[in-house]
C-alpha positions as CSV (number, residue, x, y, z in Angstrom):
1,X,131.9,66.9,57.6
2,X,133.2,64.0,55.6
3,X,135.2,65.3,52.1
4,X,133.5,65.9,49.4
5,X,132.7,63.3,46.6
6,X,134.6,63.7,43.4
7,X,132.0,64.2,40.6
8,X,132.8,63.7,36.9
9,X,130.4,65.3,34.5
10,X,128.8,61.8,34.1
11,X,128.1,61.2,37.9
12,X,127.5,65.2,38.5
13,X,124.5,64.5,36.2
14,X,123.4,61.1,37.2
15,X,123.4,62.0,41.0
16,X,121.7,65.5,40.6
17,X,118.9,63.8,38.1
18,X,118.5,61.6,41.4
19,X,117.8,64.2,43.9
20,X,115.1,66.0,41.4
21,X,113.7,62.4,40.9
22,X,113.1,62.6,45.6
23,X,111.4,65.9,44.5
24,X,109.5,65.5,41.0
25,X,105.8,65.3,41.2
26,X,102.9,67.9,41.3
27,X,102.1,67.9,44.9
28,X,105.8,67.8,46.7
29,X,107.3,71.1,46.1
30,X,103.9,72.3,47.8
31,X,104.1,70.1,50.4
32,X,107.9,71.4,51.1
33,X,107.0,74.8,50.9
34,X,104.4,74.3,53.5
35,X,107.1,72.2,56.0
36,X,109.9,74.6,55.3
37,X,111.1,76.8,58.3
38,X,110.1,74.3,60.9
39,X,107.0,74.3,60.4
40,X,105.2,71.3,61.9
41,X,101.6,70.5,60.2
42,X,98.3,68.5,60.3
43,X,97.5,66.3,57.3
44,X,94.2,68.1,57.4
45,X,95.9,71.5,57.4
46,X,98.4,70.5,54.4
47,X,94.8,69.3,52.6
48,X,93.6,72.9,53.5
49,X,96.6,74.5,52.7
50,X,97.3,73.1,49.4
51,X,93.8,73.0,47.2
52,X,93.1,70.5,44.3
53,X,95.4,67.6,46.6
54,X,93.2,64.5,47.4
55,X,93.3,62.9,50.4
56,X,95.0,60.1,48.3
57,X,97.5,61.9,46.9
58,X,98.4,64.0,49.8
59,X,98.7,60.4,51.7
60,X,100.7,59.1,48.9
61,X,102.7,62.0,48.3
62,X,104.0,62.2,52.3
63,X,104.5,58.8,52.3
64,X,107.2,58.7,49.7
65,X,108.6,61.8,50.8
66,X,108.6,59.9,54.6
67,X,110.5,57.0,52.8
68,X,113.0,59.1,50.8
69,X,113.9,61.1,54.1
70,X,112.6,64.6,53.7
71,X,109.3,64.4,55.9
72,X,109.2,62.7,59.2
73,X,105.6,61.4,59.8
74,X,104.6,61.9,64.4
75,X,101.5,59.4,65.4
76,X,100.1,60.7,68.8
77,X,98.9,57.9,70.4
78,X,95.9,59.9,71.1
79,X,92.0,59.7,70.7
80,X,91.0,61.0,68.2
81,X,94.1,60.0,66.5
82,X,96.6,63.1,65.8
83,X,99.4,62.6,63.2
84,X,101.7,65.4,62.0
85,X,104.4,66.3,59.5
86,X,107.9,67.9,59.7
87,X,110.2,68.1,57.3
88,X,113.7,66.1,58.5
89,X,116.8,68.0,59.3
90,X,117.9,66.8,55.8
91,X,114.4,67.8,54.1
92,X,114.7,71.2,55.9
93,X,118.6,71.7,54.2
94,X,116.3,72.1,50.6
95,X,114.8,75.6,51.9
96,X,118.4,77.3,50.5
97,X,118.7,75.2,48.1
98,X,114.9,75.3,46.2
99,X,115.2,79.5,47.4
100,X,118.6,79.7,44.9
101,X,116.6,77.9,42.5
102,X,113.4,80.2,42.5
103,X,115.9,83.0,42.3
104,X,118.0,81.8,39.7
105,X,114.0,81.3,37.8
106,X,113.9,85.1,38.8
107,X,116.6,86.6,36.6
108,X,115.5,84.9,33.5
109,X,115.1,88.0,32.1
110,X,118.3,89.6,32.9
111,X,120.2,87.4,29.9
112,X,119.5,87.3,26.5
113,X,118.5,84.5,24.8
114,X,119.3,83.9,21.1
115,X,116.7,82.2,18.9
116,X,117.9,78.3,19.3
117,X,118.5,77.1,15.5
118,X,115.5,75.7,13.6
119,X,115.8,71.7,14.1
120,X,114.7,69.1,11.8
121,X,111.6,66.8,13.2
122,X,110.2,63.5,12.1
123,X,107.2,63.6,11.0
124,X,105.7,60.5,12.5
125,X,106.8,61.1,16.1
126,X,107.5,64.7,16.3
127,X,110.8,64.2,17.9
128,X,113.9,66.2,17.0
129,X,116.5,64.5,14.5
130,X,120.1,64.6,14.9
């Protein structure tokens, strides 16, 4: 394994903003969680799977996560036509990482948060002031 980049807090932040950019969206984490553990999967079984997805946004959805590297996309040159999903062995390295996510979300509770101090807002826009 090469060494590891050296991050400032500048490019810490740019480079993570990045990777939840491959991931933001309301359909991909869904998609992910159905792919995750090797799973491989029918586009009409990720349709089924996942309600409220159209057929154009489940399509558009795999595609850019096909072009970003997560899910690799397998045409059987078959009749009737058979195409299925996998998650890449890079996409399939996210099932730790979203798992210490969903259980860092899980002990919310377990710290205690102090009432963030009342801030100013414009009144036209609604926006914080400095």
């Amino acid at each position: 394994m090469p060494d590891r980049k050296q991050y400032t807090p500048v490019t810490a932040a740019i480079d993570v903003e990045a990777a939840f950019k491959l991931l933001e969206g309301r359909w991909k984490l869904l998609i992910l969680f159905h792919l995750f553990g090797g799973q491989v999967r029918r586009f009409s079984e990720l349709q089924r799977l996942i309600p409220g997805i159209t057929q154009k946004m489940l399509t558009q959805q795999l595609r850019r996560l096909e072009e970003d590297g997560i899910v690799k996309r397998t045409d059987h040159q078959e009749v009737p036509p058979r195409v299925d999903y996998r998650l890449t062995d890079w996409g399939q390295a996210l099932c730790p990482v979203l798992d210490a996510i969903l259980e860092w979300a899980e002990r919310r509770d377990e710290f205690e948060f102090t009432e963030p101090a009342s801030r100013a807002r414009d009144r036209g826009t609604g926006r914080e002031t400095s």
